[in-house]
N, C-alpha and C positions, 0 to 999 in steps of 0.2 A: 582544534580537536579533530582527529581523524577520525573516521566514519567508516567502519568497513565492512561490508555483508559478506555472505559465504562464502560466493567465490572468488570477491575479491580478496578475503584472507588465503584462498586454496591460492588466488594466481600469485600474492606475494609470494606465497612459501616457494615455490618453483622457482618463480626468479630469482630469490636467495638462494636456491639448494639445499631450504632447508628440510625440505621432504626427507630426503637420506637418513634424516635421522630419528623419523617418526615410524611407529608404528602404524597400523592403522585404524586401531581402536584409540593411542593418544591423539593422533591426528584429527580426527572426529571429535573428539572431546575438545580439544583448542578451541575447531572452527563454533561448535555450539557454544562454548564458554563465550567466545568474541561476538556470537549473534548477540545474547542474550545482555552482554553488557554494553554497548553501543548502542544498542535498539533500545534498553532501557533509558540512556541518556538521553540522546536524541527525542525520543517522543516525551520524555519524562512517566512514564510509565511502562509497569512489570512488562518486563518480554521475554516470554520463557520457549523453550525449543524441546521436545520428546526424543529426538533421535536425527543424526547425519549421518551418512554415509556417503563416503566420500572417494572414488575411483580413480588418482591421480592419470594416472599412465593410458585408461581411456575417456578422457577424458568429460566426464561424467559424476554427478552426483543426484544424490537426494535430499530432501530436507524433512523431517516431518515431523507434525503436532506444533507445528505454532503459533503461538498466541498471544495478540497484543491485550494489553488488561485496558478498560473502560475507565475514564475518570469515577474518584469516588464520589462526585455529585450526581453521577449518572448510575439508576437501576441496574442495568445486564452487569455481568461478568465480565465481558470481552469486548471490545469493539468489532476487532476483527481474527478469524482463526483460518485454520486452512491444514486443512488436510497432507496434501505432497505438496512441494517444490522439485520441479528436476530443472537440470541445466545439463547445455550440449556448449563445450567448448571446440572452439577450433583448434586443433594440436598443431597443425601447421605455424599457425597465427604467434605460438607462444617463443618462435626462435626473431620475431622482428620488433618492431617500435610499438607497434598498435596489436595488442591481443585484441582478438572479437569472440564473443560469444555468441556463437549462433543463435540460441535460443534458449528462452527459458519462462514453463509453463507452470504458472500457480494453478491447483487444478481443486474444483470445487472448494474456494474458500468460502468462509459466511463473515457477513458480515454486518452489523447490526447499529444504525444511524436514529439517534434519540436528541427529538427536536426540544427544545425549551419555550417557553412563555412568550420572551423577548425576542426567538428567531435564530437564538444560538443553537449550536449543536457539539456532541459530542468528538466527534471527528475532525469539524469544523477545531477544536480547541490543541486537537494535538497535530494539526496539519500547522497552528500558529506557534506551537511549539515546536516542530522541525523547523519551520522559519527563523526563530529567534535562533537556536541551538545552532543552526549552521551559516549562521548569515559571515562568520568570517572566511568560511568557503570560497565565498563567491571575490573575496578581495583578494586570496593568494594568487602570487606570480603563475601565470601561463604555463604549463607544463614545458613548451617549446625553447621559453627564452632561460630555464635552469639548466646549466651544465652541470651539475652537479651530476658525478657518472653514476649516484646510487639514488638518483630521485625516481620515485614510487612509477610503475607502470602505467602505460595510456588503456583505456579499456573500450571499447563500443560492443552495445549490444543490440544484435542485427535485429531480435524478432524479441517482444514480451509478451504474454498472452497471461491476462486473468478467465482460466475458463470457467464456467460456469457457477459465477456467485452468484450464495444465497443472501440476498439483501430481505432483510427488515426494516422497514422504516416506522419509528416510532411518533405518532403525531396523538398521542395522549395529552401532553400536558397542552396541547393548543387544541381541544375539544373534541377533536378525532377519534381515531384505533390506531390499532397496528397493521400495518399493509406488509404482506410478501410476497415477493417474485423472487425467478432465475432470471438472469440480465442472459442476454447475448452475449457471447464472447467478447472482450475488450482486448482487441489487437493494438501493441502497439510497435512502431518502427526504429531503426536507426538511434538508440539511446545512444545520447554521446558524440552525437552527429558525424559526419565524415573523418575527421581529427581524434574522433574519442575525447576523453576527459578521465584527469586523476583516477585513481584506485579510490583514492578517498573520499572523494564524491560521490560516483556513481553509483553506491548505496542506497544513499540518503536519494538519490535523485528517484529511483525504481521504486522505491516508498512512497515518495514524493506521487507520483505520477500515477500509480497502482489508488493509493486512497483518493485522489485528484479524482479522477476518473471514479472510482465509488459515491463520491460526495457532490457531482455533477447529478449522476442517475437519482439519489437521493433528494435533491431539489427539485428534478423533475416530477418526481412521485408525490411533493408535498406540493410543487404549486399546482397540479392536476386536482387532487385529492380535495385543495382550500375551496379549489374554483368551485368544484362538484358540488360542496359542500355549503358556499354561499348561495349557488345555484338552486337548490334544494329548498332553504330556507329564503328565498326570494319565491319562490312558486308556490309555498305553503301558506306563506302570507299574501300573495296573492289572491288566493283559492278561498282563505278567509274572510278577507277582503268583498269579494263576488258571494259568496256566501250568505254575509250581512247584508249586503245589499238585494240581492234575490229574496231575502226575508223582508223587507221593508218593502219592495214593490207588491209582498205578497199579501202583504195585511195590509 
């Protein structure tokens, strides 16, 4: 099952040609239709998109309003939303073997991490659901050893940046609150390594990596939070403890 995010649908259409035949309001409407049905597969849940806009020629886009839906065992609405998407392709890049994208900035998404009983989590469920859904990905032939002259473009992307997400971490049902911050910046490099990787991957992979990275920062928050937390009620009882006892020596 191919896996194809924005621009990697924007870079097929080029290397087919099939741009020439798009407007730019169908065009935009493809690449949304294509977010929304892959990303729903893939995670197994709703993924909906508000608007693309899409700049072939400088090689440039936007993405915006989108939003992944929360499992239905899980309270919130969304797991994860976000504001804009832009990308910076390189136009040189798109006449050789390896297109690169220079960059491309998720810029204030939210995102909202809802722990369970058992230690499971919301995120945690659909990061095991991009697992399962692409795991024959990772068996297809090497992009290098297909001759076939119409097999799917190599892609790398030089720079990913999630700036400034709003994380929620939900530790209610494990006796907690709700904690939020804004995370620092998550940079990351070289998607796709030196060589790049399929068109069809590399989606799934930015996803991959984007909530990876969300659901690190989110454990950190909970094993802080648990420590705090045990810590707390180790000194209360304590304090009880000394208490009782300061009353017995007093009488």
């Amino acid at each position: 099952m191919k896996k194809i995010a924005i621009f990697i649908a924007v870079l097929l259409l080029i290397v087919a040609g099939a741009f020439w035949f798009f407007t730019g309001s169908v065009l935009n409407d493809f690449i949304k239709q294509k977010i929304e049905q892959v990303g729903s597969k893939v995670t197994e849940q709703s993924v909906t998109v508000s608007q693309v806009d899409i700049n072939l020629l400088d090689g440039a886009g936007t993405i915006k309003g989108l939003v992944l839906d929360n499992p239905d065992k899980y309270k919130a609405h969304s797991v994860f939303s976000l504001n804009e998407v832009t990308l910076d392709i390189n136009l040189e890049s798109l006449t050789t073997d390896l297109i690169i994208i220079e960059k491309i900035v998720i810029d204030k998404p939210k995102a909202v991490v809802e722990f369970t009983q058992n230690g499971g989590a919301n995120i945690k469920d659909i990061l095991d659901a991009i697992k399962k859904n692409t795991a024959s990905d990772s068996a297809t032939v090497p992009q290098k050893e297909n001759t076939n002259s119409s097999a799917e473009p190599i892609i790398r992307v030089n720079k990913f940046v999630l700036a400034g997400v709003s994380l929620t971490v939900d530790l209610t049902q494990l006796g907690n609150k709700m904690h939020q911050a804004v995370l620092t910046d998550i940079k990351l490099t070289n998607i796709g390594g030196q060589a790049g990787m399929p068109a069809s991957q590399l989606g799934t992979e930015l996803v991959t990596q984007a909530l990876s990275s969300i659901w690190l920062q989110a454990k950190k928050q909970q094993t802080t939070t648990l420590k705090d937390q045990v810590k707390k009620k180790l000194e209360k009882k304590a304090k009880e403890k000394l208490g009782g006892l300061l009353d017995k020596l007093k009488s």
